[in-house]
C-alpha positions in Angstrom: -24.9 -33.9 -8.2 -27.4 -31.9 -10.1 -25.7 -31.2 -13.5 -26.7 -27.5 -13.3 -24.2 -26.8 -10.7 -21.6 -28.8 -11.7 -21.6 -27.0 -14.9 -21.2 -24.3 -12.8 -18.7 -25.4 -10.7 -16.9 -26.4 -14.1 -16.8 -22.6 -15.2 -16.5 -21.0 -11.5 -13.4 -22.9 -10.8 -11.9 -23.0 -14.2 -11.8 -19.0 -13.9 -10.4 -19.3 -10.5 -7.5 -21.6 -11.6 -6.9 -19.1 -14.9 -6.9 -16.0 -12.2 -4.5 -18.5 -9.8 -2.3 -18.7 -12.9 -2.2 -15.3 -13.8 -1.5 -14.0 -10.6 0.6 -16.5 -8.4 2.5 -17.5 -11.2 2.5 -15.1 -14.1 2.3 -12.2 -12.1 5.2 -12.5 -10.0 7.8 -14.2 -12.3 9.1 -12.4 -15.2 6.9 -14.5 -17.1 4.6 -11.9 -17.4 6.5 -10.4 -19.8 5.6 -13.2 -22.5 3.2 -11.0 -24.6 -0.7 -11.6 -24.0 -0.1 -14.1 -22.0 -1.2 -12.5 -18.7 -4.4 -10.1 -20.4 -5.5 -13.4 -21.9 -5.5 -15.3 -19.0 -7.4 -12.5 -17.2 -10.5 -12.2 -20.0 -10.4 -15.9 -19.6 -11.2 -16.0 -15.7 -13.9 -12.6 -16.4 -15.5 -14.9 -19.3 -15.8 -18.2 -17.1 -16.8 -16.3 -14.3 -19.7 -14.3 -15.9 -20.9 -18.0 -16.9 -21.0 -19.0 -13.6 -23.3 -16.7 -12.8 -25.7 -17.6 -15.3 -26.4 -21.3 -12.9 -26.4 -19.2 -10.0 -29.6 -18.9 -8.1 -30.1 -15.2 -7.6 -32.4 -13.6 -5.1 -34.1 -10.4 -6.7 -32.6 -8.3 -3.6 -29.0 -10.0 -3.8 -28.9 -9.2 -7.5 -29.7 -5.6 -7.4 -27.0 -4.7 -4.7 -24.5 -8.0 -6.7 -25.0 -6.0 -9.7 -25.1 -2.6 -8.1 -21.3 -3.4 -6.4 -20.1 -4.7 -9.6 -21.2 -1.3 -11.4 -19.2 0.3 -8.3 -16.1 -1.6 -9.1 -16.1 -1.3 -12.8 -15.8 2.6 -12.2 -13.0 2.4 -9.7 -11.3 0.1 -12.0 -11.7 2.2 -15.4 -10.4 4.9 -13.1 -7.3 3.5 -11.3 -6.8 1.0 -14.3 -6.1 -2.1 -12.1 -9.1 -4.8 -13.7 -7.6 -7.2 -11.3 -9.9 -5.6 -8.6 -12.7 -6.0 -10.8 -12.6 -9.9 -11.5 -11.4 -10.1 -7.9 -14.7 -8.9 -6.7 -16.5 -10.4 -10.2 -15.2 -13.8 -8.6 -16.4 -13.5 -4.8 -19.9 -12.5 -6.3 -20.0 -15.2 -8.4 -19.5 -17.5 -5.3 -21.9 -20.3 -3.4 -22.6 -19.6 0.4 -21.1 -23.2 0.7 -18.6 -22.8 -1.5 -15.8 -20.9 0.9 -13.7 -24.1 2.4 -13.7 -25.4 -1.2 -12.5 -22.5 -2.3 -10.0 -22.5 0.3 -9.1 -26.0 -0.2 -8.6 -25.2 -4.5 -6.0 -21.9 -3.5 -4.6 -24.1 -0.8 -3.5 -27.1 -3.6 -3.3 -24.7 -6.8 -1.1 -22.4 -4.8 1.1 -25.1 -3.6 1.4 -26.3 -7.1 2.2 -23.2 -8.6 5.1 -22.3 -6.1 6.7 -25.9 -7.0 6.3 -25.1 -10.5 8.0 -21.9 -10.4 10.7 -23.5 -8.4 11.3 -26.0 -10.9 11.4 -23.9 -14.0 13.8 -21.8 -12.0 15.9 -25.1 -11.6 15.5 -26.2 -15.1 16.7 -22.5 -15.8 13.6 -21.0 -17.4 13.3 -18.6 -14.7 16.1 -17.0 -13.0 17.2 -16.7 -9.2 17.5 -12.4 -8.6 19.9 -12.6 -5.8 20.2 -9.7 -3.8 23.4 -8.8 -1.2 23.1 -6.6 1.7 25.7 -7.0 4.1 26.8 -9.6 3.0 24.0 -11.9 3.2 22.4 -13.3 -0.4 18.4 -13.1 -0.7 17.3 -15.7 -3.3 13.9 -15.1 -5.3 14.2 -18.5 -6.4 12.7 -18.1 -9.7 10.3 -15.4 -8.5 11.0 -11.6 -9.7 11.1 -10.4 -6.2 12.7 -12.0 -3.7 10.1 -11.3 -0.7 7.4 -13.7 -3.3 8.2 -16.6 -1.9 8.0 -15.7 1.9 4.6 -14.6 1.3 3.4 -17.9 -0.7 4.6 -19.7 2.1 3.2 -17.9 5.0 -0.6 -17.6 3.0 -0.3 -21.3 2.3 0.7 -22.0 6.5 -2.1 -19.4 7.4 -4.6 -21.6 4.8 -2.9 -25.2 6.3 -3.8 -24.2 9.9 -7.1 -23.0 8.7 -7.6 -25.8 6.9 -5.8 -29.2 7.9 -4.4 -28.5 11.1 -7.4 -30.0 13.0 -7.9 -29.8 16.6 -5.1 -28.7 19.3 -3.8 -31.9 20.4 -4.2 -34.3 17.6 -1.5 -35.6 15.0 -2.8 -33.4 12.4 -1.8 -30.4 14.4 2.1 -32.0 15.5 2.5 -32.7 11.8 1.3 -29.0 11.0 3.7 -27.3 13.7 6.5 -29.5 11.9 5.9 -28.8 8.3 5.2 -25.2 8.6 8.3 -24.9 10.8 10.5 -26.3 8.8 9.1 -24.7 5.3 9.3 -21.1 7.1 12.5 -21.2 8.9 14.3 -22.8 5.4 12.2 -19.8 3.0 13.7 -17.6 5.6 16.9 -18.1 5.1 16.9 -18.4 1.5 15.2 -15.0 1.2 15.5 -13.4 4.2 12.5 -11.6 4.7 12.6 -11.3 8.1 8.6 -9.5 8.5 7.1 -12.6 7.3 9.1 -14.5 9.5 8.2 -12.6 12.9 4.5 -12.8 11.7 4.7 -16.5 11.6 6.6 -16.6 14.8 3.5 -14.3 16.2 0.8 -16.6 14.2 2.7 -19.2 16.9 1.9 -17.2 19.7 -2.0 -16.3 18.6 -2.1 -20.1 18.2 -0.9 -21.0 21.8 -2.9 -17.7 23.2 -6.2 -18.5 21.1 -6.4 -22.2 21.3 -4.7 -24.0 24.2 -5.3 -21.2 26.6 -8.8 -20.9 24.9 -8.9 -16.8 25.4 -11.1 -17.1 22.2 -13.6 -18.0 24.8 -13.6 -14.0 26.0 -16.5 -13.4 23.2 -17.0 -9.7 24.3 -13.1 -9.0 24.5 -12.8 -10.8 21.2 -15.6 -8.9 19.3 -14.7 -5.7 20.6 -10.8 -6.2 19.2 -12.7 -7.3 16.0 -14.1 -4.0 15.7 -11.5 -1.6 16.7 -8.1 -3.5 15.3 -8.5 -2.6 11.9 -9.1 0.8 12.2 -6.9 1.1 14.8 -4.7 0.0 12.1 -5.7 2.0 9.4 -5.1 5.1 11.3 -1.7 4.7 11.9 -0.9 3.5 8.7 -2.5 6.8 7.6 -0.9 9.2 10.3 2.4 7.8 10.9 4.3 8.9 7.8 3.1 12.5 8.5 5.0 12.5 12.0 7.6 9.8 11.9 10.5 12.6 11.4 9.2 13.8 15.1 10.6 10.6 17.0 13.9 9.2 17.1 11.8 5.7 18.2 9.5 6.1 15.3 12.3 7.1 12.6 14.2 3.5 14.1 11.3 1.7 13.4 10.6 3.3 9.7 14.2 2.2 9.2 13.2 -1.3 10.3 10.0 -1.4 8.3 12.7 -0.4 4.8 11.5 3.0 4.6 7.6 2.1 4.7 6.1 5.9 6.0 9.1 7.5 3.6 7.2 5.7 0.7 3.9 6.2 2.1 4.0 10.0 2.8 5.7 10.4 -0.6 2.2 8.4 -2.3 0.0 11.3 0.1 2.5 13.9 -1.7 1.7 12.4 -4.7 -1.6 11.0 -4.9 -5.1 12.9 -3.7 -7.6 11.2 -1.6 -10.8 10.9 -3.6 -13.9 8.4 -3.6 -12.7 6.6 -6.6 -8.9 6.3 -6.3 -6.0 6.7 -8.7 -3.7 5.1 -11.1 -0.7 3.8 -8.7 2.5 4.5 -10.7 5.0 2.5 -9.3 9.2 2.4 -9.8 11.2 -0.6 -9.4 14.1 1.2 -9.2 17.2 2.8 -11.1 18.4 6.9 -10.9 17.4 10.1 -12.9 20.2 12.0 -14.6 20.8 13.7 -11.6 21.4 10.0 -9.8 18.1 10.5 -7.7 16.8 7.3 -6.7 13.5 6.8 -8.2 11.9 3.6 -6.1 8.7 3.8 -5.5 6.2 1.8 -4.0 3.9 2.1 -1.7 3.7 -1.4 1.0 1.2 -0.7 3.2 -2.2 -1.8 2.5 -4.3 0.4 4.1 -2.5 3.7 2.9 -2.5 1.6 -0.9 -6.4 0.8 -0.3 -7.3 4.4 1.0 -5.1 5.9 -2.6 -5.4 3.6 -4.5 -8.9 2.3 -4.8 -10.3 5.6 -3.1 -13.0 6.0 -0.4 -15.5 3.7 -1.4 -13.6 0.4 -1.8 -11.7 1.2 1.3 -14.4 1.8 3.7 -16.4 -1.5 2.1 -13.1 -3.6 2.4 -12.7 -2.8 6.0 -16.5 -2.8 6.7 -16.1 -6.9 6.0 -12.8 -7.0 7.5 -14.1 -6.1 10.5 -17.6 -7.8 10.0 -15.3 -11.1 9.6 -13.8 -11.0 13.0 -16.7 -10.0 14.8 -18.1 -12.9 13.4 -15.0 -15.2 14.0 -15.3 -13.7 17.9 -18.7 -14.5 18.2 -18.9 -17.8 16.8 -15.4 -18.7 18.9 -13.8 -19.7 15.8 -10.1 -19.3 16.9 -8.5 -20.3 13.7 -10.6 -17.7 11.6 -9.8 -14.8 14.0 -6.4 -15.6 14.2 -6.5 -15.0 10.5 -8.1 -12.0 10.9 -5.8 -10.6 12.9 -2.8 -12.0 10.9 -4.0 -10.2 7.8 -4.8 -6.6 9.7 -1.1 -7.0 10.9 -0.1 -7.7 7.8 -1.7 -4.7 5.9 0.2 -2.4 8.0 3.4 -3.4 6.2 2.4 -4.8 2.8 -0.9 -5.2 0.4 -2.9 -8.6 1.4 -6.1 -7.0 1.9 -7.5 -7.4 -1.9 -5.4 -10.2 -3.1 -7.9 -13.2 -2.8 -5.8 -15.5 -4.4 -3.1 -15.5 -1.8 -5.5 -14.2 1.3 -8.8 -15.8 0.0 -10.5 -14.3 3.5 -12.7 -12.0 1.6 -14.5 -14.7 0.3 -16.1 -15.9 3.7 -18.0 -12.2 2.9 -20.9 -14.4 1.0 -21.3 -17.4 3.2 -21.2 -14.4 6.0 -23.9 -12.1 5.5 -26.3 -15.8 4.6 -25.8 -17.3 7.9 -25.9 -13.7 9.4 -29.4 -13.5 7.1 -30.6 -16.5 8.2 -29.4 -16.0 12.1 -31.8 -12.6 11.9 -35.0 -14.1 10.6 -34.6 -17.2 13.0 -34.4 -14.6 16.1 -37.8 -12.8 14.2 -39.6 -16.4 14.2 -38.6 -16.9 18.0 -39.2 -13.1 18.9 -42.6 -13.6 16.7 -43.2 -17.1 18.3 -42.6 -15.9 22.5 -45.2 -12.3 21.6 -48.2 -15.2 21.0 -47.0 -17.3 23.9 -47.6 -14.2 25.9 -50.6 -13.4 24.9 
């Protein structure tokens, strides 16, 4: 291997391992409260990956708009506060076109880790278990500081396994894939029960049957025009539904379903004003004001957090490649990465995947992406070039 990119690969992935750290485990155990622990872990991943870049080589065209995107970022993040977004972008720039099944492959096996760390250092009582009863029914967080944690580490790292190691539809690979994810999902499901991640499993096992063994992934034109219109389609009801909900006795059972999800999200549109740059999220995990008001407040969905959150800009970009990704999944008849496309614009209708690359690394397939869609334009030139002589 030429030494040059190893070094690179040295610093890249060392700042993607801190940022793994920082946010699969730090982040979501009460660990971050350890003082500096978390910042320092952060500057560590910005300072490896700003390294990387230096052994990247860097058309003058991709560097302008590289550098011009990062410029964009830095403001939203100054703005809203949330620097996460900024290395989170700093660290798919900083990526290889090759580099996106490695990458996979590293958040598959670092994420896996990490949850069986924080499980044992809940066992070995570092960490505690928050155990919540509702109806009589006890929801374990097993170490994590919310209970719904590890449903979602275990449905990113089934979405990642059948991405990655499932192989094709009727080889032993893919038995021993239905059986482990089963099993991990159904027991995570009854030790938390978070029963949204559960039914979007349950309907990843239906895109699977529907995609690949009756091969509708086949239907390119169907497929592309679902890749362009489900995400929208999706942003606009997370967007208008909380403004009409109260109207509809169907729509106010679902919103009860959902655990209040357009109650919080109208009350972030009372709160917050759509602008290009977004705001500072202030959050409340809970507890009453002396007049025993309940003050939770969060806002789940991921389209209404991207849209007030990280403002006009970041929102129209992050559904731009969204929707760039699964027209490109649908055109190239890759079944597994549409059905992950379509799992994660589900999914953003009741929580917050669409940024968070550490547990949804999809965004990173933006680089090796636009190459082979560079590369697929100037070989259609050559041809088009090549028949205009033929013809004269």
């Amino acid at each position: 291997m030429n030494s040059k990119f190893a070094i690179r690969d040295i610093f890249y992935f060392g700042g993607l391992m801190l940022l793994t750290i920082s946010s699969s485990l730090v982040g979501r155990t009460y660990l971050f409260l350890v003082p500096h622990l978390n910042p320092a872990l952060k500057y560590g991943s910005i300072v490896l990956f700003f390294l990387s870049l230096f052994y990247k080589n860097w058309r003058k065209n991709v560097l302008i708009k590289s550098l011009a995107l990062i410029a964009v970022i830095l403001i939203v993040s100054i703005i809203t506060d949330a620097n996460i977004l900024f290395i989170y972008v700093l660290a798919i720039v900083s990526s290889k076109p090759e580099d996106f099944d490695k990458i996979c492959r590293f958040l598959f096996w670092a994420n896996l880790i990490l949850f069986f760390t924080t499980i044992s250092l809940y066992e070995i009582g570092i960490l505690q278990d928050e155990i919540i009863i509702e109806n009589g029914i006890s929801a374990h967080s097993l170490g994590y500081a919310h209970y719904s944690s590890p449903a979602y580490s275990i449905f990113f790292l089934t979405v990642l396994g059948y991405y990655l190691y499932s192989g094709t539809k009727y080889s032993y690979k893919r038995l021993i894939f239905y059986i482990i994810s089963a099993v991990s999902n159904c027991l995570i499901y009854k030790l938390t029960t978070v029963r949204l991640v559960f039914y979007l499993y349950l309907g990843m096992m239906l895109l699977i049957i529907t995609y690949d063994y009756l091969e509708f992934i086949r239907k390119v034109k169907i497929n592309k025009i679902a890749g362009t219109i489900m995400f929208p389609i999706m942003f606009f009801l997370s967007i208008s539904l909380p403004f009409i909900y109260l109207k509809n006795s169907i729509l106010i059972k679902l919103n009860s379903l959902l655990n209040n999800r357009f109650y919080f999200g109208k009350m972030g549109f009372d709160r917050y004003n759509v602008n290009l740059f977004g705001n500072k999220i202030i959050t409340n995990a809970g507890g009453f004001d002396e007049n025993w008001h309940n003050t939770y407040f969060y806002i789940d969905s991921g389209y209404v957090y991207l849209l007030l959150g990280y403002g006009l800009i970041i929102c129209t970009i992050v559904l731009f490649v969204y929707i760039m990704c699964s027209r490109y999944a649908a055109e190239h008849k890759n079944s597994k990465l549409f059905i992950w496309c379509i799992l994660i614009c589900v999914f953003a209708f009741v929580n917050n995947p669409l940024i968070d690359i550490i547990l949804n690394p999809l965004l990173f397939v933006t680089v090796p992406m636009f190459h082979a869609m560079r590369k697929e334009r100037k070989l259609r030139q050559i041809v088009h070039k090549k028949n205009l002589c033929n013809a004269l």
